[in-house]
N, C-alpha and C positions, 0 to 999 in steps of 0.2 A: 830831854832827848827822846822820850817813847812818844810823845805828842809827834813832835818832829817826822817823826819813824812813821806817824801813824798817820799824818796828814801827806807826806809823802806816799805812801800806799794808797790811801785813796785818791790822789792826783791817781796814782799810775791808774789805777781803774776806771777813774775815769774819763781818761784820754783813750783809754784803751774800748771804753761803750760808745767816743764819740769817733772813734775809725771805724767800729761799728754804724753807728745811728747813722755817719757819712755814706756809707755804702747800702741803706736800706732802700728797698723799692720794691719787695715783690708784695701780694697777693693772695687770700686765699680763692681760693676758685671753685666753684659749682659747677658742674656740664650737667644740664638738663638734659638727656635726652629722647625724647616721643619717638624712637625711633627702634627698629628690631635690628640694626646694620650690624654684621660682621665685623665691620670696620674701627667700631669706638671703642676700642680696645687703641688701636693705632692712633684714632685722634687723642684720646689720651696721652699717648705719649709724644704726640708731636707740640702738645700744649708744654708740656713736661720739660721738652727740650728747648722751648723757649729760654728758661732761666728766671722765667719773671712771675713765675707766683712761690709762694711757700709751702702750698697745698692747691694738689688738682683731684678732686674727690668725684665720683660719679654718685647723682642723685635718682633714684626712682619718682617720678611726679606719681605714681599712686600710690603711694607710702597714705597711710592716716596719719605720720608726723611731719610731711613734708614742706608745710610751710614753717612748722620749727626748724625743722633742719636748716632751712633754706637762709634762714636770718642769722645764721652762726658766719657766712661769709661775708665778703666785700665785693665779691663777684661773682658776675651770674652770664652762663653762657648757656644758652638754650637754642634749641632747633626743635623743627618737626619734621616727619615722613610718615608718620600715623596720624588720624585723627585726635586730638588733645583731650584730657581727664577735664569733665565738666567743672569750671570753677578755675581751670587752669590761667585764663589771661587774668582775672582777678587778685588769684593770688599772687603775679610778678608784680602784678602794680603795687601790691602789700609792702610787697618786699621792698621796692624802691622808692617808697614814701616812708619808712624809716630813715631815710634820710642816711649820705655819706656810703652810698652803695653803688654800683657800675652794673650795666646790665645790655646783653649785648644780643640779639633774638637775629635767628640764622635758619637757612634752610627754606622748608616750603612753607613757611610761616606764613606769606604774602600767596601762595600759590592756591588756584584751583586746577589742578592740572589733568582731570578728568571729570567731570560734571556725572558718570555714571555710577562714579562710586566718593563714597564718603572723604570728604577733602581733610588736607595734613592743616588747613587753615586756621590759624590762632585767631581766636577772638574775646569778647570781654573788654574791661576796662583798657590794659596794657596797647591793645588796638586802635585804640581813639583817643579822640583829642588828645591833647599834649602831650602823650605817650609816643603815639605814632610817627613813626621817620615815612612810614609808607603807609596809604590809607586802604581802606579792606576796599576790595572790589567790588563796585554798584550791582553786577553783574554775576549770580554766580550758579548761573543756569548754562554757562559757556565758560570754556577755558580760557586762561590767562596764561599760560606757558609759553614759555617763548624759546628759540634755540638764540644764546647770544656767540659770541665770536672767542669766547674766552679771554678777554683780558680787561686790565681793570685804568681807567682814563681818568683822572682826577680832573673835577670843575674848578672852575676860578676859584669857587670857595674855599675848596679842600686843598689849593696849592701850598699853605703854610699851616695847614691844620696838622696836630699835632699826631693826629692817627697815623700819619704820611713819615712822624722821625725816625728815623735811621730804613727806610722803605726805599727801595727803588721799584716801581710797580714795573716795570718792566722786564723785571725777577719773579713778578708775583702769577702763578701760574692756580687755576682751579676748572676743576672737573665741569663742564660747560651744558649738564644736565636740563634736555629739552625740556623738564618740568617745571624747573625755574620761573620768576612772576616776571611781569613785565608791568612792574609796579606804577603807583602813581602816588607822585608825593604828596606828602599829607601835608594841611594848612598851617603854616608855622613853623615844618622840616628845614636842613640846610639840606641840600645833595651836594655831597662830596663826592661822590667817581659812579661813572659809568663806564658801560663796556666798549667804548667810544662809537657802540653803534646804534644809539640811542634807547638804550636799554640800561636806566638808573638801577644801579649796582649798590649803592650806600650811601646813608642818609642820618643825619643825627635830630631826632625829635626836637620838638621847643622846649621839652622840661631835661634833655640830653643822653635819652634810651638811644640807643644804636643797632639802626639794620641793615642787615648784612645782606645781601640776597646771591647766598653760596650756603652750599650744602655741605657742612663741614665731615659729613661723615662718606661722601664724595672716593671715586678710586684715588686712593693717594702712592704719590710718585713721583720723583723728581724729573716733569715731562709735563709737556703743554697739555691742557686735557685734560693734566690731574692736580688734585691738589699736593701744593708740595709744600717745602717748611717757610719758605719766606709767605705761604699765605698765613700759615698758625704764627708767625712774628707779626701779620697784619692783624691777626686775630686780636695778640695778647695788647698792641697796641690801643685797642677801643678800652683798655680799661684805666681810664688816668694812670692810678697811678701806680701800674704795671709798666706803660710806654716805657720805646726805649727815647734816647741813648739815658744808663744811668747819669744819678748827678755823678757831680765831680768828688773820684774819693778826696781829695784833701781839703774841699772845704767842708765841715760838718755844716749839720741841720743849727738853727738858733738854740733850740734848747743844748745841745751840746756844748756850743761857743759858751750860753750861759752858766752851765753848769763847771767847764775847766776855768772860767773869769772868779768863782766861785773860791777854787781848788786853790787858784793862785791867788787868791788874796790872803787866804787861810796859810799859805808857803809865806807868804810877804811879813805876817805880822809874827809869826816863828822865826823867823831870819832877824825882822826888828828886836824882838823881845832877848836871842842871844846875842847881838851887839849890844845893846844897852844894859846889860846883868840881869834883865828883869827872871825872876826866876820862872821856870815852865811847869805846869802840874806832870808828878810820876805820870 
């Protein structure tokens, strides 16, 4: 009967880790941010309110451990509005060749939006080839800024793309900051939505970094103009497997299913063994 006892206890646990492991999907999260805003205090918490990481940490990019720190996540959200820490596009490309990692670059990353003074422009590996959703500008003795119309128009491509599930972009509202790029897609990009007035808005590389071209540290508010929460649910959506909608709580993940197929075989031959007299170990 203690056998019994004790195989039944561990079924209940572990039916009980696979209502768990059914309901998992969040995230750890990085926010990079090159940026001095007020505001990332607020983006913060609007990441937060998503629901869909486990952790939303703010990183220093001049840290001297910052590329370790960086590889402790699954995800990685960065922007610029300053000029970037020498070494910086290198080291996202680091990070995202470790392989099983998300990584989503925002802001004036694409922009030169004054040619007088020192650009927010990311470059380095992370920029080129098969990194690149948007290519760096031939050009950067002239501005690229653009004023777009504030909204966000999804291409053929991006209409069943999964960045778009549980989104209605017609909901989706952001800060329409004239410095913004007026990018150009990079060779081997998908472009998923623009501002539908021909100003490409987001793009997912060939090797599938994601750029955003919104300033996530932007006036935020629920009001056209600004950034508001359905754009940080657009946000958390670029990171697999943060997207929404969750799965379905009642079907677990496979290991799950395998591990209660397990439990109950272990119930099945207890139940044999006390029908048939066979004795059981104390």
């Amino acid at each position: 009967m203690k056998t019994r006892r004790a195989v039944v206890a561990i079924s209940q646990k572990v039916l009980a880790l696979g209502l768990v492991v059914g309901f998992a999907r969040a995230d750890s999260l990085a926010v990079v941010a090159v940026d001095s805003s007020f505001t990332i205090p607020n983006v913060l918490t609007s990441l937060v309110t998503t629901g869909r990481f486990t952790t939303v940490d703010l990183l220093d990019p001049a840290s001297a451990t910052f590329a370790s720190q960086l590889s402790a996540y699954s995800d990685v959200l960065v922007w610029t509005s300053n000029p970037p820490p020498a070494g910086f596009g290198d080291t996202l490309a680091d990070f995202y060749d470790l392989g099983g990692k998300s990584l989503t670059i925002a802001g004036f990353a694409f922009s030169v939006p004054n040619p007088i003074f020192v650009s927010p422009l990311l470059t380095g590996r992370v920029a080129t080839g098969d990194y690149a959703g948007f290519a760096l500008p031939t050009d950067t003795s002239k501005t690229n800024g653009v004023q777009t119309d504030g909204s966000l128009v999804s291409t053929p491509a991006g209409l069943n793309d999964p960045i778009f599930s549980g989104i209605d972009l017609n909901t989706v509202f952001y800060d329409a900051n004239p410095s913004l790029a007026n990018p150009q897609l990079a060779a081997g990009a998908t472009l998923l939505a623009t501002d539908g007035g021909g100003v490409d808005m987001i793009a997912r590389s060939k090797n599938g970094v994601i750029d955003i071209n919104v300033y996530p540290a932007g006036n935020i508010a629920e009001a056209q103009f600004h950034n508001n929460q359905a754009l940080f649910n657009l946000i958390a959506n670029t990171f697999p497997a943060a997207a929404a909608p969750p799965p379905t709580p009642d079907v677990p993940e496979t290991s799950s299913l395998a591990a209660m197929a397990v439990v109950a075989g272990l119930l099945a031959l207890v139940s044999r063994r006390n029908r048939t007299g066979l004795p059981t170990r104390p």
